[in-house]
C-alpha positions as CSV (number, residue, x, y, z in Angstrom):
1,X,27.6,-23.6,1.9
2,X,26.6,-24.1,5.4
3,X,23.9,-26.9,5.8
4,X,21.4,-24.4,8.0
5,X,20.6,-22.5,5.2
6,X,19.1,-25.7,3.3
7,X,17.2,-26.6,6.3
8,X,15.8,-22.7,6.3
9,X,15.1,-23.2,2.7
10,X,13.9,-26.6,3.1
11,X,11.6,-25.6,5.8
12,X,10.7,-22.4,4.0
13,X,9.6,-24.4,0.4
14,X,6.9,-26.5,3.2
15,X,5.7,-23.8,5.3
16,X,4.9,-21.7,1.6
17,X,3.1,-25.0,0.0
18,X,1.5,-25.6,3.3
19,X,0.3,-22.3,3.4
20,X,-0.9,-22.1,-0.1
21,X,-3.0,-25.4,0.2
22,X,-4.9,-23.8,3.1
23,X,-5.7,-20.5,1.1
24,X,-2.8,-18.3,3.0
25,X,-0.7,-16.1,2.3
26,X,3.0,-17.9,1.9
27,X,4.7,-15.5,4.1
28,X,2.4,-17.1,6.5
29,X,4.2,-20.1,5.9
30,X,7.5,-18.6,6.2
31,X,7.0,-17.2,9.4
32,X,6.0,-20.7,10.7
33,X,9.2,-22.1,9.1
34,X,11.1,-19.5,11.8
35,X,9.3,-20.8,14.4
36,X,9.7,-24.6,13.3
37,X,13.8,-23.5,13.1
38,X,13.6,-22.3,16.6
39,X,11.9,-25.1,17.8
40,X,14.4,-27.5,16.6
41,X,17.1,-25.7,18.2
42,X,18.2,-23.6,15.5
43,X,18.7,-20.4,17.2
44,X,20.8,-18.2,14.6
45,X,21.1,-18.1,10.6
46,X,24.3,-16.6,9.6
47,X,23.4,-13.1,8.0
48,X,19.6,-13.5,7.7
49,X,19.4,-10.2,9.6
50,X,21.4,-8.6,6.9
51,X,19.5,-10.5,4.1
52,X,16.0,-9.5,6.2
53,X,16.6,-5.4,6.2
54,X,18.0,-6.2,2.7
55,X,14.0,-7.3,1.7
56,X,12.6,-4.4,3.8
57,X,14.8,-1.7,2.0
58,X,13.9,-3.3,-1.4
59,X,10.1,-3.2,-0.3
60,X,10.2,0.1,0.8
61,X,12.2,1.6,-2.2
62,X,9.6,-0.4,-4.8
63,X,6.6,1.1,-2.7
64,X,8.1,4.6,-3.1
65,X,8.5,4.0,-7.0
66,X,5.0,4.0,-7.3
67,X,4.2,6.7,-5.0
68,X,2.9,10.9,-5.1
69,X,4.3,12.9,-2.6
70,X,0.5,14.1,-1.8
71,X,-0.7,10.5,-1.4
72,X,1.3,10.6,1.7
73,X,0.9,14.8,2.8
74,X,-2.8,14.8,2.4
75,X,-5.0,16.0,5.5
76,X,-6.8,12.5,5.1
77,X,-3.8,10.5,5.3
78,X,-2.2,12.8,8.3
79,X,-5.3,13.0,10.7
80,X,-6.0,9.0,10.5
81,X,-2.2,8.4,10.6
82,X,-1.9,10.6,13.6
83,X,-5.3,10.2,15.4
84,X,-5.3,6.3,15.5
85,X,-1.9,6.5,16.8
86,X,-3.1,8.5,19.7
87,X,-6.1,6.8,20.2
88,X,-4.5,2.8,19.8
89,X,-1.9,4.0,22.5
90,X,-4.7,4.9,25.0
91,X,-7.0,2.5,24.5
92,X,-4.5,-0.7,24.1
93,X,-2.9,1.5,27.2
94,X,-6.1,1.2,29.2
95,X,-7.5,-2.5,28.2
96,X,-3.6,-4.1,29.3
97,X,-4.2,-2.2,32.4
98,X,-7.7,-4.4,33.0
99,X,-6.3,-7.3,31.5
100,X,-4.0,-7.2,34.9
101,X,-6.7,-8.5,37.0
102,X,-5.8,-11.6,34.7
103,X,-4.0,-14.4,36.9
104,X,-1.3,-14.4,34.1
105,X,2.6,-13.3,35.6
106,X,3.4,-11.6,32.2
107,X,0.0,-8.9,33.4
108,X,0.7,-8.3,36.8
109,X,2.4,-5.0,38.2
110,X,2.8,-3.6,34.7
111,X,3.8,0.3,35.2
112,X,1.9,3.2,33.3
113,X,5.3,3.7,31.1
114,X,5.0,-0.4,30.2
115,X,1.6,0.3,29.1
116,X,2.2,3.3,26.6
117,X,4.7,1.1,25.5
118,X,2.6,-1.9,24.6
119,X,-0.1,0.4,23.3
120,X,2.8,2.2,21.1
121,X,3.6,-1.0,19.9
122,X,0.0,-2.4,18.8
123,X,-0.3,1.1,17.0
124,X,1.7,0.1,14.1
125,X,0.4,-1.6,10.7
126,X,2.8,-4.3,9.1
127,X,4.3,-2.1,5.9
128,X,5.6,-5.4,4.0
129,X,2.3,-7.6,4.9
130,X,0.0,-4.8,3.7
131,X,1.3,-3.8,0.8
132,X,1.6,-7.8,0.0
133,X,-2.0,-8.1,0.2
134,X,-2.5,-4.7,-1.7
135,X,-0.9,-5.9,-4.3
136,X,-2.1,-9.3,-4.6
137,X,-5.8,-7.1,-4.7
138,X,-5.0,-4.8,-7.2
139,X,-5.7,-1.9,-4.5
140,X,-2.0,0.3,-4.2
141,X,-3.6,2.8,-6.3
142,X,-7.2,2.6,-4.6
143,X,-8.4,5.0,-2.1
144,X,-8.0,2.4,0.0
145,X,-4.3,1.3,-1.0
146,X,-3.8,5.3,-1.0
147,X,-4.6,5.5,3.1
148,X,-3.0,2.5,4.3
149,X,0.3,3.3,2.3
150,X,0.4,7.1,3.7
151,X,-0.8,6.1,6.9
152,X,2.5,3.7,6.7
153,X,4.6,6.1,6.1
154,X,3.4,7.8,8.5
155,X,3.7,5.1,11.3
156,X,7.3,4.7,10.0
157,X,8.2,8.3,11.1
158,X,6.3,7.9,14.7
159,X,8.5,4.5,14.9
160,X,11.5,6.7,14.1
161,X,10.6,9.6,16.5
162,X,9.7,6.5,19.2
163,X,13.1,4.7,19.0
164,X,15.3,8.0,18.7
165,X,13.4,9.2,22.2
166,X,13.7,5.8,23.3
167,X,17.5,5.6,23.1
168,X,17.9,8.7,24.2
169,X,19.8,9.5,20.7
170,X,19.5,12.5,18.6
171,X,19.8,12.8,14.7
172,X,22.7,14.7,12.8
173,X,21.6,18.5,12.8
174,X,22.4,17.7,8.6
175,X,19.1,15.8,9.1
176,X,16.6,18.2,8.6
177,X,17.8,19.5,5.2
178,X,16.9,15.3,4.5
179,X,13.6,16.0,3.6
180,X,14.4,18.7,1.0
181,X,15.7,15.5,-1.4
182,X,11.8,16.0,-2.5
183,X,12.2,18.6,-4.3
184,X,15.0,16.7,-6.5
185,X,11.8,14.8,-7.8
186,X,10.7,17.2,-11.1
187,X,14.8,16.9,-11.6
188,X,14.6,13.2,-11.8
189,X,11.7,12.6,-13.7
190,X,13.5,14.8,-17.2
191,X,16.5,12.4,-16.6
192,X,17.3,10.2,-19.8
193,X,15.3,7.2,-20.0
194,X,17.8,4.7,-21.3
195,X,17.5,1.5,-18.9
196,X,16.0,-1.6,-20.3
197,X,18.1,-4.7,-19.3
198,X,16.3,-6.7,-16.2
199,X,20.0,-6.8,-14.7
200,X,20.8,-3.6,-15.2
201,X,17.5,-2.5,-13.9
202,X,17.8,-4.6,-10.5
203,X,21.5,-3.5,-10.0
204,X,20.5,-0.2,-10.2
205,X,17.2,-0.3,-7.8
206,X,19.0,-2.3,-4.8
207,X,22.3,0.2,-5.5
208,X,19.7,2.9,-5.3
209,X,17.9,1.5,-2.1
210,X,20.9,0.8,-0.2
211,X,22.9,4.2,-0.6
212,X,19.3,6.6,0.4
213,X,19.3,3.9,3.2
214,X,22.8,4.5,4.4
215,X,22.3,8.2,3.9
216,X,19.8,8.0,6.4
217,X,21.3,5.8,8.8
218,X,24.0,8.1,9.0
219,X,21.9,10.9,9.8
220,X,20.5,9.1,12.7
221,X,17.2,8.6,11.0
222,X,15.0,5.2,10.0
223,X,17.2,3.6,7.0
224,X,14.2,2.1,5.1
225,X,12.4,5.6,5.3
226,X,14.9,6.7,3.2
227,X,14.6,4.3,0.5
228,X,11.1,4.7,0.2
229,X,11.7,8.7,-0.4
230,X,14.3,7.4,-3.1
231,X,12.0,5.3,-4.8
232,X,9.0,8.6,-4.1
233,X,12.0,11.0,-5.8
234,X,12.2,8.6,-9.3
235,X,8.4,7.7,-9.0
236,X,7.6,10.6,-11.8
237,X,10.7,9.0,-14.4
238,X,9.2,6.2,-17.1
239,X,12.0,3.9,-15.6
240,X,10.2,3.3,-12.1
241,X,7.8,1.0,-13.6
242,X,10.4,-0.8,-15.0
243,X,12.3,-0.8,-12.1
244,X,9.6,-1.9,-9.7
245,X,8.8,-5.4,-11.8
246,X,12.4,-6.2,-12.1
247,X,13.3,-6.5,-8.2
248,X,9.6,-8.0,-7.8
249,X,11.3,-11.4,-7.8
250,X,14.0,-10.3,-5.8
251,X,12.4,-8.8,-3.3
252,X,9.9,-11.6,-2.2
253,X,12.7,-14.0,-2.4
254,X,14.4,-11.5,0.4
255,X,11.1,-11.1,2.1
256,X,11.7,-14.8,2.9
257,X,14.3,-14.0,5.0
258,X,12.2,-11.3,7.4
259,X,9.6,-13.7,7.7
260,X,11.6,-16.5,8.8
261,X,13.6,-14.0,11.6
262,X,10.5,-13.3,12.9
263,X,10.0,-16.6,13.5
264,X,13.4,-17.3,15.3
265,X,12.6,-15.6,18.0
266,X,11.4,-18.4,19.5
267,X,7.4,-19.5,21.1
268,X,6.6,-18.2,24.4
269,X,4.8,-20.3,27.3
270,X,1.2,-21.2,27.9
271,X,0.5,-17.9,29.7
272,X,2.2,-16.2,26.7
273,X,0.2,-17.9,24.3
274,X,-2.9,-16.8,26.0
275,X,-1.6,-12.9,25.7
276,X,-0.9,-13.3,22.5
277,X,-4.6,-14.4,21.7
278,X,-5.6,-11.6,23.9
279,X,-3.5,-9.3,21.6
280,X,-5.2,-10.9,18.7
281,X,-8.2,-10.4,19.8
282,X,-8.1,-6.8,20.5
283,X,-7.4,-6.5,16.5
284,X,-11.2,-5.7,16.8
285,X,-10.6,-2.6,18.5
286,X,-7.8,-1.4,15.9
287,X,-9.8,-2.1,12.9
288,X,-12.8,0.3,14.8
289,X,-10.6,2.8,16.0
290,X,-9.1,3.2,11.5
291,X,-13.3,2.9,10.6
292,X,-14.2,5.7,13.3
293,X,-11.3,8.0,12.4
294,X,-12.0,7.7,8.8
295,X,-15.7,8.3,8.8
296,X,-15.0,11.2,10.7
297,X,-12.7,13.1,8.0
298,X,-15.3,12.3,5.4
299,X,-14.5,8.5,3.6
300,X,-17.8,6.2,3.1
301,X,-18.1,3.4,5.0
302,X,-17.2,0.7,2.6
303,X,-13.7,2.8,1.8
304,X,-13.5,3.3,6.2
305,X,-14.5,-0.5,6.9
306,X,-12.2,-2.1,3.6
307,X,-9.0,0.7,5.5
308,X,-9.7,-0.6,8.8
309,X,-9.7,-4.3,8.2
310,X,-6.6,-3.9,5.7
311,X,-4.8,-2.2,8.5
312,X,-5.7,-4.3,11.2
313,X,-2.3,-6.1,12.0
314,X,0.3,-5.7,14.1
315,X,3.8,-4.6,12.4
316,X,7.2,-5.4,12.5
317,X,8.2,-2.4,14.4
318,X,6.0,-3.1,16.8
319,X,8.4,-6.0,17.8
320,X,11.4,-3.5,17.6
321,X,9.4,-1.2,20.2
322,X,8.7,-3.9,22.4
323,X,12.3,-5.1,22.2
324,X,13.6,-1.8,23.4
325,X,11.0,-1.4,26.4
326,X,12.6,-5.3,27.0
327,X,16.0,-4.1,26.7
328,X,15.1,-1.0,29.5
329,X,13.7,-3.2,31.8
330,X,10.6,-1.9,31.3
331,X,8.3,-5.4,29.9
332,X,9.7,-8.7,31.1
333,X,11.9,-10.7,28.5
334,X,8.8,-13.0,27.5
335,X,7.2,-9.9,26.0
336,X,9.3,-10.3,22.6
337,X,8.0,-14.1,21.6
338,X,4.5,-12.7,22.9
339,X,4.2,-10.0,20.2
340,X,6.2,-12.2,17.5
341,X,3.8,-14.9,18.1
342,X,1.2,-11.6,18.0
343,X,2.1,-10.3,14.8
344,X,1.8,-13.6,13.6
345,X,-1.7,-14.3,14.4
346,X,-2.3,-11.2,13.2
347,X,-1.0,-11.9,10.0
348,X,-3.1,-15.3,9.8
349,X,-6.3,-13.5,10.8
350,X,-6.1,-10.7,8.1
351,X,-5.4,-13.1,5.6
352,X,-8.6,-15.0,6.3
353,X,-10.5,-12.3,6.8
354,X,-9.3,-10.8,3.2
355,X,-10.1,-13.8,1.8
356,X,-13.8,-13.5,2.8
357,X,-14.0,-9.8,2.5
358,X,-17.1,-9.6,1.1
359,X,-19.2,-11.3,3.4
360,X,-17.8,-9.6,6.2
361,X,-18.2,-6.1,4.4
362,X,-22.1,-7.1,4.7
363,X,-21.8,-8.0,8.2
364,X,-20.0,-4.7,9.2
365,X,-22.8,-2.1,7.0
366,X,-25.0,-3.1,9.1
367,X,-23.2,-2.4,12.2
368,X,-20.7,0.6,10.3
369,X,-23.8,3.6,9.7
370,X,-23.1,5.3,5.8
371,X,-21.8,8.4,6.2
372,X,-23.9,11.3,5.0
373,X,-23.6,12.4,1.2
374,X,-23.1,16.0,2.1
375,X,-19.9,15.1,4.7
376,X,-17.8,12.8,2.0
377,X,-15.2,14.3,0.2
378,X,-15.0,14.4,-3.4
379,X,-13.9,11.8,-4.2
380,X,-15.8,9.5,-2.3
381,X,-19.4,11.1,-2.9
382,X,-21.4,8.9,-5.1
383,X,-21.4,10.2,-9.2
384,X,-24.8,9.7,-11.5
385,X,-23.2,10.0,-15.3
386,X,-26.1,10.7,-17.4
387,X,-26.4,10.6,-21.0
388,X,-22.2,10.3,-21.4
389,X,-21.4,9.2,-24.9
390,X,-17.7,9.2,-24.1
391,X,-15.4,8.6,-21.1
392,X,-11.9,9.9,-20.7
393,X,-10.3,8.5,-18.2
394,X,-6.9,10.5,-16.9
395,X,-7.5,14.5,-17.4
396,X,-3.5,15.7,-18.1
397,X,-2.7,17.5,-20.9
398,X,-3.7,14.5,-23.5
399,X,-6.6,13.6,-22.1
400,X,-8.0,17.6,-22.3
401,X,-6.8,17.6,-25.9
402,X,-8.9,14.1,-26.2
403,X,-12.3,15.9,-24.3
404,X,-12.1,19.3,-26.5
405,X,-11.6,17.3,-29.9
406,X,-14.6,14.6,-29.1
407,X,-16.9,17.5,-27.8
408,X,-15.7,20.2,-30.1
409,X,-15.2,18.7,-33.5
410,X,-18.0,15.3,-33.0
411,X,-20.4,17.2,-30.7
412,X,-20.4,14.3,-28.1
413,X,-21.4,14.7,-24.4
414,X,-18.0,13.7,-22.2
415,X,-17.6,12.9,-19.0
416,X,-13.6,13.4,-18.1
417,X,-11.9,11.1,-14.6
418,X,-9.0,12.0,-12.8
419,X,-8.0,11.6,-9.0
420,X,-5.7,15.2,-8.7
421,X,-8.2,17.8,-6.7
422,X,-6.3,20.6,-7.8
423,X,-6.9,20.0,-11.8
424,X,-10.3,18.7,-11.1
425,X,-11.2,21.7,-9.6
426,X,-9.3,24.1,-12.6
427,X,-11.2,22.2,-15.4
428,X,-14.3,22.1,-13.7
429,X,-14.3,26.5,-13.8
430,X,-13.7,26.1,-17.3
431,X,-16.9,23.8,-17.8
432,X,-15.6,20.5,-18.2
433,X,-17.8,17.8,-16.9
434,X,-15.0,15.7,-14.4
435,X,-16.0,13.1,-11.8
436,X,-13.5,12.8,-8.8
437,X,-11.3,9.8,-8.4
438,X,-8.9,7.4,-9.6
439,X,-9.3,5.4,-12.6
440,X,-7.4,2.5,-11.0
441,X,-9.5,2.2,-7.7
442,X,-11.9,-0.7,-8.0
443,X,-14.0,0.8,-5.7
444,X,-14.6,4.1,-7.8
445,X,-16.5,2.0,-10.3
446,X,-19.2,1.3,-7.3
447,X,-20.4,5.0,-7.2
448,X,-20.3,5.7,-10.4
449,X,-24.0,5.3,-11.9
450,X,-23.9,5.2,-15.4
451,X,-27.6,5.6,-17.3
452,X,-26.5,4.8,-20.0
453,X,-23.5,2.8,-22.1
454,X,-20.8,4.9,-23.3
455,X,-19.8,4.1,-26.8
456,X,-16.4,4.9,-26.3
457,X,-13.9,4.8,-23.7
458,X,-10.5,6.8,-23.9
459,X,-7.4,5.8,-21.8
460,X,-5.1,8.8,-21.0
461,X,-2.9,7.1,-18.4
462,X,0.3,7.5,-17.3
463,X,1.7,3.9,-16.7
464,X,1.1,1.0,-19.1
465,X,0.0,-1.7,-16.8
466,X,-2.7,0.7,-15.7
467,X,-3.9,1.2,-19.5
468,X,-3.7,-2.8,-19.2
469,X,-5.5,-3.2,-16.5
470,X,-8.4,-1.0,-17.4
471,X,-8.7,-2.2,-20.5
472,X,-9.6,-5.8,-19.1
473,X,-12.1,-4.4,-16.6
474,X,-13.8,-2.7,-19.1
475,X,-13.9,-5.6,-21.3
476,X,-15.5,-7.6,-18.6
477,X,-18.7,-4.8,-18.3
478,X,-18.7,-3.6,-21.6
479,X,-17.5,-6.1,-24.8
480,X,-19.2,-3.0,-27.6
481,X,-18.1,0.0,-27.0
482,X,-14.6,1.4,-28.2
483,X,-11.4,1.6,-26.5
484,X,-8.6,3.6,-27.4
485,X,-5.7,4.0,-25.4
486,X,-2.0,5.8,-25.6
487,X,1.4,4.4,-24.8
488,X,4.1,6.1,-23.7
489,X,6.5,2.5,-25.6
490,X,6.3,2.3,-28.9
491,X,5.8,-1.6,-28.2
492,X,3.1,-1.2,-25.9
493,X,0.9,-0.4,-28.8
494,X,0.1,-4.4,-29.7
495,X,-0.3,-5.6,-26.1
496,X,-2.8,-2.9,-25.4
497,X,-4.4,-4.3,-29.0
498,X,-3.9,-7.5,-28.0
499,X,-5.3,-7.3,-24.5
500,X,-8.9,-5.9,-26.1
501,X,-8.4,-2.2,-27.1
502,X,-9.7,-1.1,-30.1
503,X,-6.9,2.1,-30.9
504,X,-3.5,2.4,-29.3
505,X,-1.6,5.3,-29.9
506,X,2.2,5.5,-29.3
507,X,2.4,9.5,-27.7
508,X,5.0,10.5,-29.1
509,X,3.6,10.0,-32.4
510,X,0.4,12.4,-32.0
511,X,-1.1,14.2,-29.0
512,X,-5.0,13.6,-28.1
513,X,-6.8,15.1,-31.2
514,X,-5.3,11.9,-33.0
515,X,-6.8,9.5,-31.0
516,X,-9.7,11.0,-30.6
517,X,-9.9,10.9,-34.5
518,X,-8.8,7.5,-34.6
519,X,-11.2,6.3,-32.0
520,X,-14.3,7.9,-33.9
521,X,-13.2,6.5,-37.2
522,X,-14.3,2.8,-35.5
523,X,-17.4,4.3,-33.8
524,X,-18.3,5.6,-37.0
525,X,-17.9,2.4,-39.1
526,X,-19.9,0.7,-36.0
527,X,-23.0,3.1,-36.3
């Protein structure tokens, strides 16, 4: 093996512990490991571009694994997608064209078609930093992980639209029947569910990844857009969970690699620097064009502030667009190291400010007004539970058999949570008392305003570590009252017993009037 790639791993083992001991991210220590490469004269690591959209393509596919086709189709999603990217190109567009008064050579003469292009560029949001430091927050199923991740998506199809027009390439006419592969997804998720070896699993999901993303490449379309709709087309089969914590190791461990290319690109001058600051800087302006946008189409101003600062970076395909308007002649070749160096201030910036969200949520409420009660949607609209002896939490077909059975046959008063409009809205016209939003969003708990205890607590979720999850949070607020959860594995049942429930019940084994008896037996014997 060729010594360079111990010095990249070498250098990338530092920059990650360096990193960590200063509270950062360790990506931001692997993209300092690319620029420390570079600056010792270590220009080019054999295949690291190959091992780079390798970690991309994995990232994508996992993201999709965990994804609903209307997270991503919403109006929400598409109008802040859409309207930012509008919006960022003008008004990056118009502050570049001040910034030329600037006695810096990189700002003078720059045409109007060098400034769409740098205010393209700026638009986009970093897909593998963000969902990092979703993940590391608990947030991808959040309202707020919900809008970064569609408006993602969305970004990756303007960057494919923006690179096709600028290379003055078409895609395959096949193309447009791509997006049909959708409707595969109610196929997929009735396939047999017999994959439970960890290599196996991986196999299978980088197999999986690479062929959508060769499908796509073929059809003259964005390669990593099409493994994320592989991973969206298996995200309704019990194997995508598995799937998505078997290539987590692999996947960071190729993320490595992006990072550190980044990185290789080199360090620009002094002047460059400065531009780079001035790009960082203008951050401010992204995060308040997201916070506008949202408040406008009817999110609060925690969910619209917490959006806007999570999106506030710049992207890797920001570097791509910048390297084509390079490539035309267009920006002068310095403009490359000036957004790498860009993207990686961003990156350092977001990570501090994440780190001290909090206190910089106060800070922005009282600059960011609340937006009015009657103009949030649904789910954002704050809830006042009273008198609920009972919380179910998912509302698909268990969870109704759970809310009939506990009102029905024990007379209790139930309040019934789920995040899917269309059923909220069905169940409500039958009478059932539902509050709007997702069990799994940390923020949901924030409106809720409950006056009193429930004395039991149902868990009718889909995926285990969600069941998990909730049944530590509600630990943490409420150490009385009973939990009972399903499983859809058999040897889920002890970990969920283990982690604090009270009642686990394998699904297969009864539907919801069984755990709803099971779950009164204890509140009985606790009365």
């Amino acid at each position: 093996m060729e010594s360079i790639y111990l010095i990249a791993i070498l250098f990338s083992i530092i920059g990650g512990l360096g990193a960590s001991m200063l509270r950062l991210p360790p990506l931001i220590g692997f993209l300092g490991a690319g620029f420390a490469i570079s600056a010792v004269g270590l220009e080019k690591i054999p295949f690291i571009d190959s091992l780079a959209e390798l970690g991309t393509t994995t990232l994508l596919f996992t993201i999709g694994l965990k994804l609903n086709p209307r997270d991503i189709a919403g109006p929400r999603v598409i109008s802040s997608g859409l309207g930012h990217a509008i919006a960022n190109t003008a008004i990056f567009a118009v502050l570049f064209g001040l910034a030329g008064f600037l006695p810096l050579r990189e700002l003078t003469g720059l045409s109007v078609t060098a400034l769409i292009y740098i205010g393209i560029a700026t638009s986009f949001s970093s897909t593998v930093f963000v969902m990092s430091q979703l993940e590391s927050q608990n947030r991808g199923g959040s309202a707020v992980g919900r809008i970064s991740i569609g408006v993602l998506v969305l970004q990756d199809i303007i960057a494919v639209g923006v690179l096709v027009a600028s290379s003055g390439k078409t895609p395959e006419v096949w193309a447009l029947a791509l997006p049909l592969l959708l409707l595969l997804r109610p196929i997929a998720a009735r396939m047999p569910d017999r994959m439970f070896r960890t290599e196996m699993l991986v196999l299978t999901g980088i197999g999986i990844a690479v062929a959508s993303y060769s499908l796509f490449e073929l059809a003259g379309l964005s390669g990593s857009l099409g493994s994320m709709i592989a991973g969206i087309i298996l995200s309704g089969h019990p194997v995508a969970e598995r799937l998505s914590k078997a290539l987590i190791s692999v996947r960071e461990l190729l993320l490595v690699a992006f990072f550190i290319q980044i990185g290789l690109g080199g360090l620009p001058d002094a002047g460059g620097f400065l531009i780079a600051g001035i790009l960082v800087a203008f951050l401010v302006a992204k995060a308040a064009i997201f916070i506008v946008i949202l408040q406008r189409i009817g999110m609060s101003a925690r969910t619209s502030a917490l959006s806007g600062l999570t999106l506030a970076n710049y992207s890797e395909f920001g570097l791509i667009v910048m390297a084509v308007a390079v490539q035309q002649g267009v920006l002068p070749k310095s403009w490359t190291s000036i957004m790498a160096v860009a993207v990686a201030g961003s990156f350092i910036l977001s990570s501090v400010i994440m780190a001290k969200e909090e206190q910089i949520l106060k800070v922005l409420q009282r600059v960011v007004p609340e937006t009015p009660a009657e103009r949030l949607v649904p789910d954002e609209r704050p809830v006042k539970v009273v008198g609920a002896d009972a919380l179910v939490l998912g509302m698909g077909r268990v969870g109704v058999g759970v809310y009939r059975r506990l009102t029905e046959e024990y007379g209790l008063n139930v309040y019934g949570i789920d995040f899917d409009e269309d059923r909220i809205e069905r169940l409500r016209r039958l009478g059932y008392n539902i509050i709007s939003g997702d069990v799994t969003d940390t923020e949901l708990w924030r409106r809720i305003e409950l006056e009193q205890r429930p004395k039991l607590y149902v868990l009718a979720l889909p995926g285990h570590s969600d069941s998990v999850d909730m049944v530590e949070n509600i630990r943490r607020y409420d150490t009385s009252g009973v939990i009972a959860s399903t499983t859809k594995v058999l040897k889920f049942k002890n970990v969920l017993v283990d982690g604090g429930a009270d009642v686990a019940v394998y699904l297969y084994d009864g539907a919801g009037e069984e755990l709803a008896d099971q779950a009164m037996e204890i509140v009985a014997e606790r009365a």
